[in-house]
KOLSE-668398 format. One record per atom (N, C-alpha, C): residue number from 1; atom name; x negated, z, y negated. Coordinates in steps of 0.05 Angstrom, whole numbers, plus 32768, in hexadecimal, padded with zeros to 4 digits. Each point is the difference from the previous one (the first is absolute). Example, Ala and Ser with C-alpha at 12.3 -4.5 7.8 and 13.67 -1.06 7.14 Angstrom:
BEGIN
k=1 a=N u=7EF8 w=809C v=8072;
k=1 a=CA u=8012 w=8000 v=7FE8;
k=1 a=C u=7FEE w=8000 v=7FE8;
k=2 a=N u=8007 w=7FF2 v=7FEB;
k=2 a=CA u=7FF0 w=8001 v=7FE8;
k=2 a=C u=800F w=800E v=7FEA;
//
This chain:
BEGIN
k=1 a=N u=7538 w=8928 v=73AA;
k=1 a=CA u=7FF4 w=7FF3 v=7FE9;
k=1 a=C u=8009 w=800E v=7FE7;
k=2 a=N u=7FED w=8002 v=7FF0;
k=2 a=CA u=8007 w=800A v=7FE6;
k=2 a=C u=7FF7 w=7FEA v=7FE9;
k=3 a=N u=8019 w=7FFF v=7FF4;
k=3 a=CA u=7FFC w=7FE8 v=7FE9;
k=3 a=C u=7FFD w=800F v=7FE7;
k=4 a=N u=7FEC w=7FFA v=7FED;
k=4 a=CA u=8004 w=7FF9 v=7FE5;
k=4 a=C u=8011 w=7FF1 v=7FF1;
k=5 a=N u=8016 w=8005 v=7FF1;
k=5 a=CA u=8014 w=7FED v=7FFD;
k=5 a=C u=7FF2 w=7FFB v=7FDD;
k=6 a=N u=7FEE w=800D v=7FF4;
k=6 a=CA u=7FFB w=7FF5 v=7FE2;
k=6 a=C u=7FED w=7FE5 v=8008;
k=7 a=N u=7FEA w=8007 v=8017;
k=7 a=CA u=7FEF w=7FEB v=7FFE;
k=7 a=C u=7FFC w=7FF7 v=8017;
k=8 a=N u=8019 w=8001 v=8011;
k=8 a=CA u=8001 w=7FEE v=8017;
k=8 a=C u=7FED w=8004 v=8016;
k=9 a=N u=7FEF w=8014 v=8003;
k=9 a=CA u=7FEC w=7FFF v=800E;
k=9 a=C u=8014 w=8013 v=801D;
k=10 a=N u=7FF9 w=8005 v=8018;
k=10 a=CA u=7FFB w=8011 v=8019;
k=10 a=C u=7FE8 w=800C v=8012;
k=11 a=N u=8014 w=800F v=800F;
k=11 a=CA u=7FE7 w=8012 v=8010;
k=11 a=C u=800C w=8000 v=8015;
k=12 a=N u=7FF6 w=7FF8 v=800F;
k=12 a=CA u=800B w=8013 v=8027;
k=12 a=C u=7FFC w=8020 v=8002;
k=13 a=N u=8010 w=800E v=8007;
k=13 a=CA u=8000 w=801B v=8003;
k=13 a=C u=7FFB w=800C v=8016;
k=14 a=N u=800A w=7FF4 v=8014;
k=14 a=CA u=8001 w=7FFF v=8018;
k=14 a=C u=8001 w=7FE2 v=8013;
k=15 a=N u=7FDD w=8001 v=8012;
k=15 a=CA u=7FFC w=7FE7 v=8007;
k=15 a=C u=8010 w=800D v=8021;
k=16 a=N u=8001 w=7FE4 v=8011;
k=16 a=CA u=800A w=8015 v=8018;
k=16 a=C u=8004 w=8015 v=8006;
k=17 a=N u=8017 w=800A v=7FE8;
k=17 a=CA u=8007 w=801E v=8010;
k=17 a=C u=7FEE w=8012 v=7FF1;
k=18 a=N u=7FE2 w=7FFD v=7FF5;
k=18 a=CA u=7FF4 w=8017 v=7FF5;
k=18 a=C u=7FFC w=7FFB v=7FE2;
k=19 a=N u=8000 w=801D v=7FF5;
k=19 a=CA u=8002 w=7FFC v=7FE5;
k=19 a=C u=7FE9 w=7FFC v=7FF7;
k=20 a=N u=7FFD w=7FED v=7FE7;
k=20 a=CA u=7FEB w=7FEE v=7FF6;
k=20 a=C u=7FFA w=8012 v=7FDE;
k=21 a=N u=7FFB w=8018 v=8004;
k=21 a=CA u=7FF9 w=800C v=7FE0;
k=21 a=C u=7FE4 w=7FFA v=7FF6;
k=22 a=N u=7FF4 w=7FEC v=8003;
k=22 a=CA u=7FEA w=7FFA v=7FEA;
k=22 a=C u=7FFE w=7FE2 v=7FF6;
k=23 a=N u=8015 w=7FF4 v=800D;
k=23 a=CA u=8011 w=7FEA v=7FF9;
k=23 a=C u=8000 w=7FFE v=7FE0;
k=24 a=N u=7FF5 w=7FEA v=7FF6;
k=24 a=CA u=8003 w=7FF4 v=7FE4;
k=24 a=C u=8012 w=7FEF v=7FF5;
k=25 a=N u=8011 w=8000 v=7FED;
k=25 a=CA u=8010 w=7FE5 v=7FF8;
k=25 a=C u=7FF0 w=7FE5 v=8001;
k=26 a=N u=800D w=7FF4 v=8010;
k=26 a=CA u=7FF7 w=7FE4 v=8002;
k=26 a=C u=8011 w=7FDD v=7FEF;
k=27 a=N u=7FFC w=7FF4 v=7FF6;
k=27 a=CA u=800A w=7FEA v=7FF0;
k=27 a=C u=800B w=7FEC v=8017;
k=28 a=N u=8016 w=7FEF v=8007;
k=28 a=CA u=800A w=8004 v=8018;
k=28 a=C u=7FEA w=7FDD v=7FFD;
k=29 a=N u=7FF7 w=7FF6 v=7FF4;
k=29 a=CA u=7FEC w=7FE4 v=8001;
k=29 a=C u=800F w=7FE9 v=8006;
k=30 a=N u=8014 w=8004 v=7FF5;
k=30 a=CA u=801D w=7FE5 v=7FFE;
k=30 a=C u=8006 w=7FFB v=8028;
k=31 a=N u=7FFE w=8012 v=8005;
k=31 a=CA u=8002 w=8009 v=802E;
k=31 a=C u=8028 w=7FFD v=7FF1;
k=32 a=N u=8011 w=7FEA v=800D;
k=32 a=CA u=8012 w=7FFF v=7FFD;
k=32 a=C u=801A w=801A v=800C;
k=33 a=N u=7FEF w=8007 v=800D;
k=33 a=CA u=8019 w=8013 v=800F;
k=33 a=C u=8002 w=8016 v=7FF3;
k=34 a=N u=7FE1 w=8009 v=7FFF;
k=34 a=CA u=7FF9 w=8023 v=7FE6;
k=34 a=C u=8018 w=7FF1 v=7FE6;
k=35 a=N u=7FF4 w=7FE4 v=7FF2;
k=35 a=CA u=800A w=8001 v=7FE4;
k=35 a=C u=8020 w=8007 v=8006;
k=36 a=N u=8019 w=7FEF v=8017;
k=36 a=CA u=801B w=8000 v=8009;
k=36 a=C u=8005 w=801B v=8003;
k=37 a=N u=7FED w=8013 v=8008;
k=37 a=CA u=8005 w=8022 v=8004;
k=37 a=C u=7FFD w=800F v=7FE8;
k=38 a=N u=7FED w=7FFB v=7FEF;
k=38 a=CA u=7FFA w=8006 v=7FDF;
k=38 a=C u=8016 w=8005 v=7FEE;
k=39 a=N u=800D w=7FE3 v=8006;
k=39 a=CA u=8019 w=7FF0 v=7FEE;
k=39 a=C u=8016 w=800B v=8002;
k=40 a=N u=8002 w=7FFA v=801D;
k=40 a=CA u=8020 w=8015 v=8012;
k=40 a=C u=7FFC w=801B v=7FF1;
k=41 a=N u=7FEF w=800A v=8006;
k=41 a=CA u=8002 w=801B v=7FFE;
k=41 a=C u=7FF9 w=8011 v=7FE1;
k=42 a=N u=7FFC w=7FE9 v=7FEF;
k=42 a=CA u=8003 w=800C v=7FE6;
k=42 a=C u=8026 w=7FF3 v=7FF6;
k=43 a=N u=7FFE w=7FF1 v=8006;
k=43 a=CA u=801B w=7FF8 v=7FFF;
k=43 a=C u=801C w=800E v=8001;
k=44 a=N u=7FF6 w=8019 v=801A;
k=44 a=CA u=8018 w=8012 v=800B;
k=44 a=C u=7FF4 w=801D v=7FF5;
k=45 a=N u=7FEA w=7FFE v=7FE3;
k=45 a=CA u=7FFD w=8018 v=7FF5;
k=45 a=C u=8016 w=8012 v=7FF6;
//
């Protein structure tokens, strides 16, 4: 996963194992687990 940490958004990079390069940032749509992974992980910037 690659996060945007200014505007909160992600991308999967790699779905099972293969890499996902035309993959768009996506807005995580208040999905509680994306926002808890968002948060964590701007947190430990």
């Amino acid at each position: 996963m690659k996060i945007n940490y200014i505007t909160n958004n992600f991308k999967d990079i790699s779905v099972n194992g293969k890499k996902n390069l035309s993959v768009k940032l996506e807005d995580p749509n208040g999905d509680k687990l994306f926002v808890d992974v968002i948060s964590d992980g701007c947190e430990n910037v």
